[in-house]
Residue frames relative to the residue before (quaternion, step in Angstrom):
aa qw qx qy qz dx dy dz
X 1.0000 0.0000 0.0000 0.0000 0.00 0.00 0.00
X 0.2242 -0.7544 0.5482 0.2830 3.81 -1.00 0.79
X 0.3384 -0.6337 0.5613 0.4108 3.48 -0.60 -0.16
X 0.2100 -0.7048 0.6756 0.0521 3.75 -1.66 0.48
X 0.0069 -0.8466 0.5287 0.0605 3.13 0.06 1.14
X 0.4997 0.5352 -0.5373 0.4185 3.64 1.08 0.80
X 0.5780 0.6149 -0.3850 0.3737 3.68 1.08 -0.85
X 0.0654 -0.7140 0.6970 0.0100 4.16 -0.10 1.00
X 0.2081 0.6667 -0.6472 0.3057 3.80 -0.17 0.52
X 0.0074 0.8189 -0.5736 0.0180 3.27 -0.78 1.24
X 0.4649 -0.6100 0.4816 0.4241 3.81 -1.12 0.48
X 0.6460 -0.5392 0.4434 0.3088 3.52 -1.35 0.75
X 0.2427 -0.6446 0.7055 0.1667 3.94 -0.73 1.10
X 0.9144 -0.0205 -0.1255 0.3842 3.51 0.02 0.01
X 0.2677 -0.7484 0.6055 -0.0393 3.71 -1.18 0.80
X 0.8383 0.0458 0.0385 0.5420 2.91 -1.27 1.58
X 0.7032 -0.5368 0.3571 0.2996 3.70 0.65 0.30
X 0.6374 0.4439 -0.2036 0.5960 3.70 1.28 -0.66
X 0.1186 -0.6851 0.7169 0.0512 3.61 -0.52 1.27
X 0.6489 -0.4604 0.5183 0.3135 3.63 -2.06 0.26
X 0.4635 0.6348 -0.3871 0.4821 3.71 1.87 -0.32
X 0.6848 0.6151 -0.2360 0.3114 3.41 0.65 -0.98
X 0.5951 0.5163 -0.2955 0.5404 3.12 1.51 -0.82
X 0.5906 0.5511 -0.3889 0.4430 3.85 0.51 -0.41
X 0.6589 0.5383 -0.0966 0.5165 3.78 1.35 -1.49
X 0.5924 0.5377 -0.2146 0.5602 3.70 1.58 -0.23
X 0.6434 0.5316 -0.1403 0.5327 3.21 1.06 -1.59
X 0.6703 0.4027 -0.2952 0.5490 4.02 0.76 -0.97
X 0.7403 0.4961 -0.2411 0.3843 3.55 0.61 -1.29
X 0.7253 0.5128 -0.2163 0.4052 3.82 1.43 -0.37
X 0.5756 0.5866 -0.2873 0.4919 2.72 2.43 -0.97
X 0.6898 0.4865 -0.2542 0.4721 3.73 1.35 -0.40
X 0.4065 0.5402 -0.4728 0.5651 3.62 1.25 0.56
X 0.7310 0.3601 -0.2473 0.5242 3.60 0.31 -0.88
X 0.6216 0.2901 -0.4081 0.6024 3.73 0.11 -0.15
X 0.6205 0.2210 -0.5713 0.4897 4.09 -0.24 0.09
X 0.8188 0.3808 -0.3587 0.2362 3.91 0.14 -0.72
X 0.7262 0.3487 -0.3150 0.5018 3.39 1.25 0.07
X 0.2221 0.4541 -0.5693 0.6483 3.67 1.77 1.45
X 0.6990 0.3422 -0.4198 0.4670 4.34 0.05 -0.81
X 0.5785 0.5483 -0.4869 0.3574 3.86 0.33 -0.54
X 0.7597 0.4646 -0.2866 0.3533 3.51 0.70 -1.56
X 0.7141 0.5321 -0.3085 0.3344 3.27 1.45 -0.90
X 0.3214 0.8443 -0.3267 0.2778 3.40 1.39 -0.11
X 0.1970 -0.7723 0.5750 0.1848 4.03 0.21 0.95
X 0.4961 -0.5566 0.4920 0.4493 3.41 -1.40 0.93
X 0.2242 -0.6461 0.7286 0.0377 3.65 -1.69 0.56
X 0.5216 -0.6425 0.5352 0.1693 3.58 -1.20 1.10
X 0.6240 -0.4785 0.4159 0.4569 3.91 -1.20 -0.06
X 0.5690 0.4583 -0.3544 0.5837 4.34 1.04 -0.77
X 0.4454 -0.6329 0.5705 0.2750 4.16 0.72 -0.51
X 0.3317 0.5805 -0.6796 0.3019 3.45 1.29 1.25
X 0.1819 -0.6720 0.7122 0.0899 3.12 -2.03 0.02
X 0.3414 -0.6334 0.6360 0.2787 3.59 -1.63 0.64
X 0.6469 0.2479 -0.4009 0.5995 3.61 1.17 0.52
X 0.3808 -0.6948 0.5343 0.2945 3.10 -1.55 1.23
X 0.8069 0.1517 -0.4136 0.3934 3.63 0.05 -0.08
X 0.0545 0.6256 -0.7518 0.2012 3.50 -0.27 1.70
X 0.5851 0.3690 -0.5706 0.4426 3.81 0.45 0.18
X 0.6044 0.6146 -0.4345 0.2610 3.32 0.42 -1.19
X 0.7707 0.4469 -0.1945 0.4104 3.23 0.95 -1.72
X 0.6842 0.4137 -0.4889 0.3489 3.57 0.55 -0.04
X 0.4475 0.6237 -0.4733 0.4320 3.68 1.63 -0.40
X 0.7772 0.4341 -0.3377 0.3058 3.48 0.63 -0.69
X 0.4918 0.7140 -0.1851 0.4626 2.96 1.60 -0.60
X 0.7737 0.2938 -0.2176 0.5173 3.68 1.29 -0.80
X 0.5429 0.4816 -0.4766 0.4962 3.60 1.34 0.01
X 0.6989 0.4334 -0.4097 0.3947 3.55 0.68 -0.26
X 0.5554 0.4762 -0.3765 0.5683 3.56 1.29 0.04
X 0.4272 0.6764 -0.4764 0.3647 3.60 0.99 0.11
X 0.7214 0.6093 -0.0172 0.3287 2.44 0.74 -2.37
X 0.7499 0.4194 -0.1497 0.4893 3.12 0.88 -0.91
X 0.4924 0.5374 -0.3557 0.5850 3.50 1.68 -0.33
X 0.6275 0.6194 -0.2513 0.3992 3.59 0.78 -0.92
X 0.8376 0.4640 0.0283 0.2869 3.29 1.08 -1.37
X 0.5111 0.7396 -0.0744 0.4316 2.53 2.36 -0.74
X 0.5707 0.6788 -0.1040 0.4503 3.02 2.19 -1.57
X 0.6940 0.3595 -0.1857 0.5956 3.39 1.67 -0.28
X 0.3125 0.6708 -0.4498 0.5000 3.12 1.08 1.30
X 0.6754 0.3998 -0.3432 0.5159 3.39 0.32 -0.98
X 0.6572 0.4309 -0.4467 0.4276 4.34 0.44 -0.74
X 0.7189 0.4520 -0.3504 0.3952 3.59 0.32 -0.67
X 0.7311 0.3654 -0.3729 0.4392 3.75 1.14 -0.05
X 0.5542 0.4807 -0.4978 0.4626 3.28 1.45 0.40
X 0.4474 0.6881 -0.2740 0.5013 3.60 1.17 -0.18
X 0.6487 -0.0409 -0.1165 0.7510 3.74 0.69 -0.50
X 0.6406 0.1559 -0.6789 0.3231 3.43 -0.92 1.15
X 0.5434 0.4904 -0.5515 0.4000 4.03 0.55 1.11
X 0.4325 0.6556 -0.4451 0.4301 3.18 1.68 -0.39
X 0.8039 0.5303 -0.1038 0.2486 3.11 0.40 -1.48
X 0.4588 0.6122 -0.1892 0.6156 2.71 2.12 -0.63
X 0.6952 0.5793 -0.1322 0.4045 3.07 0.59 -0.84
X 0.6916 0.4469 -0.1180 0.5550 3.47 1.01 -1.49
X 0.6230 0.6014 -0.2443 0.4364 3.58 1.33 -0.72
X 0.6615 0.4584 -0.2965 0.5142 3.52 1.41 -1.19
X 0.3807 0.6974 -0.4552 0.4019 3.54 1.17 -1.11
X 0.9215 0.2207 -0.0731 0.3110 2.59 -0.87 -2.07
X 0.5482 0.4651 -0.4857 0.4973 3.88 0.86 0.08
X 0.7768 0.4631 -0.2823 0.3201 4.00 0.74 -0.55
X 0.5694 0.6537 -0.3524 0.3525 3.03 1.98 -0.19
X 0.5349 0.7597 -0.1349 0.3444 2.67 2.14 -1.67
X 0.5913 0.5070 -0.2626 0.5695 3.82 1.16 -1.81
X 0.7552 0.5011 -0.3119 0.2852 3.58 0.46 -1.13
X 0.6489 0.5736 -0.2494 0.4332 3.62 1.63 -1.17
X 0.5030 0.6643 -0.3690 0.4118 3.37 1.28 -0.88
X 0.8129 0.3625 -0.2445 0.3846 3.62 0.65 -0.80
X 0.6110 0.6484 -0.2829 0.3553 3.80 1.22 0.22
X 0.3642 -0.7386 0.5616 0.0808 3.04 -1.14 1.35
X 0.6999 0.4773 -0.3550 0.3954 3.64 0.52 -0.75
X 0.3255 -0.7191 0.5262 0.3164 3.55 -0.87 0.69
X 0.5088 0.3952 -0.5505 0.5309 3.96 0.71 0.24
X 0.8820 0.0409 -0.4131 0.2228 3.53 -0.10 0.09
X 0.4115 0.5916 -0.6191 0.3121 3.02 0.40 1.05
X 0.4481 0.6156 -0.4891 0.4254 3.62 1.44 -0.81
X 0.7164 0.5882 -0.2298 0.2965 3.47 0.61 -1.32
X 0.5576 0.4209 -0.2747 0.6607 3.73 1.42 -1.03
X 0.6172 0.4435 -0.5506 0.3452 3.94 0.16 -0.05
X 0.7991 0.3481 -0.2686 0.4101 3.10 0.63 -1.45
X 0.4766 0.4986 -0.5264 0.4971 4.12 0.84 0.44
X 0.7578 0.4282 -0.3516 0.3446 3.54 0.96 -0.52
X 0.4590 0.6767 -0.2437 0.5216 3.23 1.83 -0.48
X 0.6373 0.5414 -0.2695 0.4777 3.54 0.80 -1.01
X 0.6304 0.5753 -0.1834 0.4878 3.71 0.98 -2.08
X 0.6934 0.5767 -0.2983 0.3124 3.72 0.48 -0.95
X 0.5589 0.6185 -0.2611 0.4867 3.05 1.75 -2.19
X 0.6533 0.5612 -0.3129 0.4005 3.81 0.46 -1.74
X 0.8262 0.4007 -0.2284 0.3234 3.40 0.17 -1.49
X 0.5184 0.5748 -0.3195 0.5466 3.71 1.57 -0.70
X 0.6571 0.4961 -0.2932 0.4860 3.76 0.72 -0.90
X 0.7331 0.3965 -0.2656 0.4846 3.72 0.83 -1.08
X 0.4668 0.6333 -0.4780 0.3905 3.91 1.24 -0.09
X 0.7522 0.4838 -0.1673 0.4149 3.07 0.77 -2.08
X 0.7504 0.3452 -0.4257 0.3695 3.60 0.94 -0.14
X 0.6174 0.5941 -0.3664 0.3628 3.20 1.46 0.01
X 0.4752 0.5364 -0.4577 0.5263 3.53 1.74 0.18
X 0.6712 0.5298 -0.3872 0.3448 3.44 0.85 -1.57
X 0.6521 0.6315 -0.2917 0.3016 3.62 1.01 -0.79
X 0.5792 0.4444 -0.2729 0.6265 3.58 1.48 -1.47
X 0.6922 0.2987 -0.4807 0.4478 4.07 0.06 -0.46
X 0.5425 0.4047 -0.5955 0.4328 4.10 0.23 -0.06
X 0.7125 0.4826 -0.3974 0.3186 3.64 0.26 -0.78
X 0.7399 0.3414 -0.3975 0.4219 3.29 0.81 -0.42
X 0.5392 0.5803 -0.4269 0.4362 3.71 1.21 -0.45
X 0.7820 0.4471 -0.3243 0.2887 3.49 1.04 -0.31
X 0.2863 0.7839 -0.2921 0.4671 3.21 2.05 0.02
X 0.6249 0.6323 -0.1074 0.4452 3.25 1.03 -2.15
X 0.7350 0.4711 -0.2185 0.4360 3.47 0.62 -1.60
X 0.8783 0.3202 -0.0739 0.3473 3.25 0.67 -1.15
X 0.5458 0.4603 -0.4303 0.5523 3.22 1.40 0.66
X 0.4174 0.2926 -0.4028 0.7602 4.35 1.47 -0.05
X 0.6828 0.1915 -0.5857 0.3925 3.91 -0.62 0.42
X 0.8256 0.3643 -0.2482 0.3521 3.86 0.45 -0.36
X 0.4743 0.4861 -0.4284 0.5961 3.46 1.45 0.35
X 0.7105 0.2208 -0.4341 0.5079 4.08 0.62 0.13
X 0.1650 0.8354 -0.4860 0.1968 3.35 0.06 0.94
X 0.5402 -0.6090 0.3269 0.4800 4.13 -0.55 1.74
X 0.3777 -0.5620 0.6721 0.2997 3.55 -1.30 0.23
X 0.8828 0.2188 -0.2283 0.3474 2.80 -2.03 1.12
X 0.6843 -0.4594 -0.0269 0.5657 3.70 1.46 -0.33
X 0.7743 -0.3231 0.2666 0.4744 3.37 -1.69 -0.38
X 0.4837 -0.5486 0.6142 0.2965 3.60 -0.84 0.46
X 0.4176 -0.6665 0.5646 0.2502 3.77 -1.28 0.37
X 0.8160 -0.4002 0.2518 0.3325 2.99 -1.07 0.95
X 0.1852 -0.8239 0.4362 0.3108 3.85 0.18 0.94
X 0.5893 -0.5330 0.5064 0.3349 4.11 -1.17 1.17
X 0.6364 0.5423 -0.3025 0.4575 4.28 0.39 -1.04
X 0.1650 -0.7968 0.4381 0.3819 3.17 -1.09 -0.24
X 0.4725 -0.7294 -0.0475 0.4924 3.34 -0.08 0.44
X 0.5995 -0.5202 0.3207 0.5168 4.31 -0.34 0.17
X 0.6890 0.0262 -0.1615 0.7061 3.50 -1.48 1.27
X 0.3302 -0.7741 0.5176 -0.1544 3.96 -0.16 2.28
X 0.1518 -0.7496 0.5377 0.3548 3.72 -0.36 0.19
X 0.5211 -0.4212 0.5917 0.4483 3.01 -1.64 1.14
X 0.4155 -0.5119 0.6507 0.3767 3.24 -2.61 -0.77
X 0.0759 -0.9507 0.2797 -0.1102 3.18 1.02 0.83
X 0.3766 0.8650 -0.2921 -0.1571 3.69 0.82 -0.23
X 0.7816 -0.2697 0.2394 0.5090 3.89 0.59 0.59
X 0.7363 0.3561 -0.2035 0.5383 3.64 1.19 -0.69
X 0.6550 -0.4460 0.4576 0.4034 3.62 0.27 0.11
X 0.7610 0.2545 -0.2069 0.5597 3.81 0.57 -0.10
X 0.6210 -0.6071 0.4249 0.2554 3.70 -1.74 0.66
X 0.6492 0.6633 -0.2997 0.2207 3.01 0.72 -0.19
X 0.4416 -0.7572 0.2559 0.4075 3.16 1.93 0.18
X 0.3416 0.7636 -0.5085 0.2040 3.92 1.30 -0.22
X 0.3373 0.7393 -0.5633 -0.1493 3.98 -0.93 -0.26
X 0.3549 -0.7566 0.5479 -0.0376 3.22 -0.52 1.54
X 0.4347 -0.6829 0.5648 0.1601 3.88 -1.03 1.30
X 0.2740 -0.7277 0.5603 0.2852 3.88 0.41 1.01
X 0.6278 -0.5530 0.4766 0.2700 3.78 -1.62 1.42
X 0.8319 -0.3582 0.3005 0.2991 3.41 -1.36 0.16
X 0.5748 -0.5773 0.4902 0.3100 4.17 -0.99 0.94
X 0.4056 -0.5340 0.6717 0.3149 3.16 -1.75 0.29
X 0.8122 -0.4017 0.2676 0.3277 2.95 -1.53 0.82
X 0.4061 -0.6720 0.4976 0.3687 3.68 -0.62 1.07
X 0.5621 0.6525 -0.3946 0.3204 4.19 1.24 -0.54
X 0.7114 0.4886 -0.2452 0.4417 3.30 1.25 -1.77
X 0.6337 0.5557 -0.3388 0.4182 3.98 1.22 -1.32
X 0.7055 0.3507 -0.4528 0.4174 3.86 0.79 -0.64
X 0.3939 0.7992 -0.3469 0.2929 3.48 1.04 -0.45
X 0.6236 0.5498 -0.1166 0.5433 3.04 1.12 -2.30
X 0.6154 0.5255 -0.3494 0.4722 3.56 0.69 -2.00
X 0.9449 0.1843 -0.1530 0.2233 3.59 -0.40 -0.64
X 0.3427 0.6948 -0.3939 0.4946 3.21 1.46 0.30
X 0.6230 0.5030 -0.3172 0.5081 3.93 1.00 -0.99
X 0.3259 -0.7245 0.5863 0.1587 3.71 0.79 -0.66
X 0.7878 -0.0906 -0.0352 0.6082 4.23 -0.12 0.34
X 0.0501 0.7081 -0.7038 -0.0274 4.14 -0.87 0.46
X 0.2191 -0.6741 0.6750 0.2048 3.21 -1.23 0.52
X 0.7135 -0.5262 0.3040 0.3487 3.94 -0.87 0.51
X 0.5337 -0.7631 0.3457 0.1150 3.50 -0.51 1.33
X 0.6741 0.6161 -0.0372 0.4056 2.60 1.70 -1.44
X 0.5596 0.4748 -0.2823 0.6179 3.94 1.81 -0.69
């Protein structure tokens, strides 16, 4: 491979609208659903089998208590796109850094090798970043499991509360994983060619980490 250090072609930071940023903004924005709904569990007064209470608005509070377990049922469903999303990263960062490697092995010049370090330097940062969100991602899933089986095992006797008049405290944004309210999250379409992206990757000559 020669290098072109006129050719500035960069790989796409974001697809389809969903960036690998987003997944960090998902991960904060899910971790604060569960702390407001397991703060509504604790606040729950004890209720009798008829649904009496020494607090009068124990109905209220469990109504609030199950729209925020909605929510969070709602929200959860955009979990599974954001861990297929960083395990292509990883995929990705893996082919990189194995094609940069086959490719350094054969250079003599000491500018380009300087140059295959710092593409390999760059690849590492990405792939280390796309691990940690792919743990942070499997522990939300299980912390959300957790939440929502102690949000549905304290459930009103005898039936659902109605629909609670207040709203509840700390409001949910409409937030949905993509930068916009509308809740949409879309699996971004297929990579450019792992040839053309290392191309791009090393043509620039130092990167610092896309991902900070």
């Amino acid at each position: 491979m020669r290098f072109n250090a006129n050719n500035q072609q960069t790989r796409p930071k974001e697809v389809d609208g969903l960036s690998l940023k987003d997944v960090d903004s998902f991960i904060h924005y899910m971790n604060g659903l569960l702390e407001e709904l397991t703060s509504k569990v604790r606040a729950l007064p004890k209720v009798d089998q008829e649904g009496n209470s020494e607090c009068p608005f124990a109905e209220d509070l469990y109504a609030q208590k199950d729209e925020c377990m909605e929510k969070v049922e709602q929200e959860s469903q955009k979990l599974q796109p954001y861990l297929v999303l960083v395990e292509e990263e990883i995929a990705r960062c893996r082919a990189n850094l194995g094609r940069i490697s086959s490719d350094a092995s054969s250079l003599n010049l000491d500018e380009a090798k300087e140059r295959y370090d710092a593409a390999k330097r760059s690849q590492e940062s990405q792939y280390n970043n796309a691990l940690r969100q792919r743990k942070a991602l499997t522990d939300l899933v299980s912390r959300t499991k957790e939440t929502l089986a102690l949000a549905q095992s304290r459930a009103f006797p005898g039936r659902k509360p109605p629909k609670s008049s207040r709203p509840p405290a700390g409001a949910f944004g409409g937030w949905g994983g993509t930068g916009s309210r509308n809740g949409a999250s879309k699996v971004p379409p297929g990579r450019p060619s792992l040839k053309n992206e290392i191309d791009s990757l090393i043509s620039l000559g130092p990167l610092g980490d896309d991902n900070n």
